[in-house]
N, C-alpha and C positions, 0 to 999 in steps of 0.2 A: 133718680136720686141715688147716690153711691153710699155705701152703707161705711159704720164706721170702722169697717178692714178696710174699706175701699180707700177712706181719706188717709188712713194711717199709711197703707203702700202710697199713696201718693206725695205725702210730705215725705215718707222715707225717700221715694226716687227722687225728689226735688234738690235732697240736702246731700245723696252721690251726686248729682247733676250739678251743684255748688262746690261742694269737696274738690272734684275732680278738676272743675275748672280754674280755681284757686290754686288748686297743685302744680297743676300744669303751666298758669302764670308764673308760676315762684320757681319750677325750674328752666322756665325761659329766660327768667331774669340772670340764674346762674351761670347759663348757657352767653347769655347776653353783654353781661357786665354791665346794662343799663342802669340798675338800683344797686346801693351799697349791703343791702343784704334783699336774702329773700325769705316771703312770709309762708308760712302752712298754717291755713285755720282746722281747728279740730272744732266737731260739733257733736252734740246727742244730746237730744230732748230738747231744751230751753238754753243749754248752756252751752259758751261758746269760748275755745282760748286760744290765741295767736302764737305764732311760736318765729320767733328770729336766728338761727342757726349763726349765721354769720356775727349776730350781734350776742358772742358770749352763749349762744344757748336761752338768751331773755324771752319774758312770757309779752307780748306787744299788747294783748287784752286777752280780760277774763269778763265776761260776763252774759247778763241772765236776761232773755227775754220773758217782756210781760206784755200781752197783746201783741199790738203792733211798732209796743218802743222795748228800750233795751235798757240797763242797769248797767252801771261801769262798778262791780263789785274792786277789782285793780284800776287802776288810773287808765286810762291808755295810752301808749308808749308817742312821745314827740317827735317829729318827726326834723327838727331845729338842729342843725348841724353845728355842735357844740366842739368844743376842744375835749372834752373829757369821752371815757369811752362811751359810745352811743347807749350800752346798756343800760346808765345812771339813768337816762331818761325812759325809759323801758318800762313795763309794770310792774315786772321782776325777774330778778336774775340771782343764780345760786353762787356759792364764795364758798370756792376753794384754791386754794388747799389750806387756807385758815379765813376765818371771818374775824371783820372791823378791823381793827389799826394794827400795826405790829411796828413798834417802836425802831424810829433809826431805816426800816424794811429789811432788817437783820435779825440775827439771833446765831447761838450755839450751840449744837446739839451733840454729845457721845465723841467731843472732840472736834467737828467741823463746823466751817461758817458759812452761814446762808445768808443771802443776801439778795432782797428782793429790788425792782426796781423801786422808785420813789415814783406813784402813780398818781398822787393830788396835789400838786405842785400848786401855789408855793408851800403847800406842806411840808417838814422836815421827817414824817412816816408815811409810809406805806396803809392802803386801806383794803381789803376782802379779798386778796389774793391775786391770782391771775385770770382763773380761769372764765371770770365775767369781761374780760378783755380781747380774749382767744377766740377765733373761731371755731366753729365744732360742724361734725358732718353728720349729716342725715344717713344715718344706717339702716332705719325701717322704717314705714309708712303705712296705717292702714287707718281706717277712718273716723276711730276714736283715740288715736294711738300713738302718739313717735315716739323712737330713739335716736339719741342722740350721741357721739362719742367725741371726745375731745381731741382735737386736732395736735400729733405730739410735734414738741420742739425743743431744739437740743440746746438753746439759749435759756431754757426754764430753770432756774435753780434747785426745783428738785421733779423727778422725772415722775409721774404716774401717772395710771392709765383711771380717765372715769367717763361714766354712761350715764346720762339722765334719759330717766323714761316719765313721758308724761301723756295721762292718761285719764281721758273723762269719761264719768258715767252719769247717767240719770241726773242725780243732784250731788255732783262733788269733782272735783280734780285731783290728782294723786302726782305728786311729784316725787322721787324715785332716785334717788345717787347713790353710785357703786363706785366705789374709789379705791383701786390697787397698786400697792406701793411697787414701781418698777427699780428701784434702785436696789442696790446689792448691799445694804446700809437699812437700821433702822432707820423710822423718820416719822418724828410727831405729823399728825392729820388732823385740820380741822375742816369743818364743814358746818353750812349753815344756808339760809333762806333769806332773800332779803323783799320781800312783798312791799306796794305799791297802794294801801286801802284808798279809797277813794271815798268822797263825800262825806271828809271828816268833820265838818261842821252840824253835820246830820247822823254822825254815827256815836255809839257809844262804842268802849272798851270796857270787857269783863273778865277776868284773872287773876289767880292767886301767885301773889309775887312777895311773898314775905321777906325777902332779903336783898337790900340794894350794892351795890358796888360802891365804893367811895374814890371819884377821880381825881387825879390832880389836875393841875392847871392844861395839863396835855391832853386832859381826857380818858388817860390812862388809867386802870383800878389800880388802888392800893391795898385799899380792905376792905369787907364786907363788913354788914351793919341792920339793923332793924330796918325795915321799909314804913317810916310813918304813915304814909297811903295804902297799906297792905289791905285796913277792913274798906276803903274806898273803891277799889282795885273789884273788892269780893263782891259788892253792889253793884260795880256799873260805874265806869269815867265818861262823862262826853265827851268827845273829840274836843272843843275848844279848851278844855280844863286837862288835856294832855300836856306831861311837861315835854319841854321841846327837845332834849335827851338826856338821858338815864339807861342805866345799865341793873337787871337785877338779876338774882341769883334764885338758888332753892325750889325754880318755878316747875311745877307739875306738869309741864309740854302740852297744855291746852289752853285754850280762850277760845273767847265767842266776842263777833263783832256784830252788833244789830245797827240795824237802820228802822228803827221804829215807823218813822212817817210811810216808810214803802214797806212794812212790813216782814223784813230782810233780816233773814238771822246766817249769818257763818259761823260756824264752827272750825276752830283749828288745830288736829290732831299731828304729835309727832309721834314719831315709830323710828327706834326705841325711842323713851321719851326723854327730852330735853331738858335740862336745867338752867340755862342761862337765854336770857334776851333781851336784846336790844332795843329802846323804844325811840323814834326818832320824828317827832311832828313838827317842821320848819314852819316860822315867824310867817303871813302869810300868803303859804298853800294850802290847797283843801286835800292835800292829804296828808296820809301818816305810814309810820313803818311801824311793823312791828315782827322783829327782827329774830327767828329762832336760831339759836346756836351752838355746838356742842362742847366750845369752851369759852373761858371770859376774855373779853379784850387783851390783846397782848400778853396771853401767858405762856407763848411760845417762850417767851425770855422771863418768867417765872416759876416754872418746872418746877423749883427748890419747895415750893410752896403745898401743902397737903392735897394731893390729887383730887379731895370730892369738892375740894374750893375750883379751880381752876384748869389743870391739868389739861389737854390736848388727849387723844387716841394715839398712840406708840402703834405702828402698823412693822413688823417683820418685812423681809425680802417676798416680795408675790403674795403678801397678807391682803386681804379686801374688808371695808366695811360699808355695808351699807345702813341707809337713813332715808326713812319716808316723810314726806309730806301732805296730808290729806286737810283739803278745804269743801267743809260741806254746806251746800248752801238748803235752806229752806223758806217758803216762803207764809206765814202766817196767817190761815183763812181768816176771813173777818167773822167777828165777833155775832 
């Protein structure tokens, strides 16, 4: 009978023995060209996250073994060969160099015009930027660990360099963006998270969201407003009584997501902390978004408007900022 250092080195050498074989599929594939992107699973402990480099840097799944089954805390990524970039179908994928819409996929800044492609056709705006449609290369690898850098191209409308690091421990995943401005030009930066929850009809939503955004018909903000749901918000929403999108402001850069029946609490911190997001639960699917970001929809082209309303990050020539993402999961002994 092996004692329990003995079973613990032995599930540790199981999960190198899985890692490695995983890894080495996914750079064969690179090598191969046989699959349109290639997968790294990251593991420690119970928790498990996929990572798709090719597709945008997208997370393919997040989740929590319990026994001998498994919890889809994100959706798991489809694998339905759509028109739109593969990432949409993804668990989740980061938005940069601005997140959600940007009217027209233009704007003007300090005298020049950007102009993005039109990426949701037949949309007449632009949606989360580029860099969820780009590929990105694997820079490091170790076995709780990647990074990842983004693939430059000189058809990008505006040039910067960024790194996602993602990175699990024990009970949480840590997502990680370092975004440097390469242009010899100021240049608004936005950034943000676009997550995938899974088994919304089972979960709640809990956060203090005191001020909502008022869209127009485009979806666009106009102006902020009291959030009538705010003390709603502070208790607890179930997934089915999420409205299907809203935008709010003022938010404190945490919420917690529970799955009561499975006993499943997440937690979701940002660093530095966040005041705007997005909430996005479609007519029936069972999931939802819940979208952190670090300015309001489309205010790339509302500047004029008081910076703690809307405003974007202004990054200098070779300026950096980064923005963390931490999802902690716990699991709720019985009573």
């Amino acid at each position: 009978m092996q004692s329990c250092w003995g079973n613990a080195l032995v599930r540790e050498h199981l999960d190198l023995e899985l890692f490695l074989a995983e890894t080495l599929a996914s750079f064969k594939n690179i090598r191969a060209k046989s699959v349109p992107v290639s997968r790294i699973v990251l593991r420690k402990g119970r928790l498990s996250v996929g990572i798709a480099p090719e597709w945008g840097a997208a997370l393919t799944r997040f989740d929590l073994k319990i026994g001998a089954k498994k919890f889809d805390i994100l959706r798991p990524a489809s694998e339905n060969q759509l028109p739109a970039p593969p990432s949409l179908s993804a668990s989740c994928f980061p938005m940069i160099p601005y997140a959600g819409r940007l009217r027209e996929g233009r704007f003007e800044f300090d005298g020049h015009s950007i102009r993005y492609p039109l990426n949701a056709l037949p949309e007449r705006h632009s949606s989360h930027g580029d860099g969820f449609s780009r590929p990105w290369a694997l820079t490091a690898l170790e076995r709780h660990r990647a990074v990842l850098d983004i693939l430059p191209t000189s058809s990008a409308p505006i040039q910067y360099h960024c790194t996602q690091s993602i990175e699990l421990a024990e009970d949480r995943l840590d997502v990680k963006l370092t975004i440097r401005n390469l242009e010899r030009r100021r240049i608004p930066m936005g950034v943000g998270l676009h997550p995938f929850f899974a088994h919304r009809r089972n979960a709640t939503l809990q956060a203090y969201l005191p001020m909502q955004w008022n869209w127009d018909e485009e979806l666009m903000p106009t102006h902020s407003g009291p959030n009538v749901r705010m003390t709603e918000f502070e208790r607890g929403v179930v997934g089915a009584e999420l409205p299907i999108a809203v935008e709010y402001c003022g938010w404190n850069g945490q919420a917690q997501i529970e799955w009561p029946a499975e006993r499943i609490q997440v937690r979701l911190v940002t660093r530095p902390l966040l005041e705007h997001v997005v909430i996005w639960a479609p007519t029936g699917e069972d999931f939802f978004c819940f979208e952190p970001i670090n300015h309001a929809t489309n205010s790339f082209n509302r500047c004029r408007l008081r910076s703690v309303d809307m405003q974007p990050i202004i990054l200098s020539p070779d300026e950096s900022f980064e923005q963390t993402f931490t999802i902690i999961v716990t699991r709720v002994p019985d009573a």
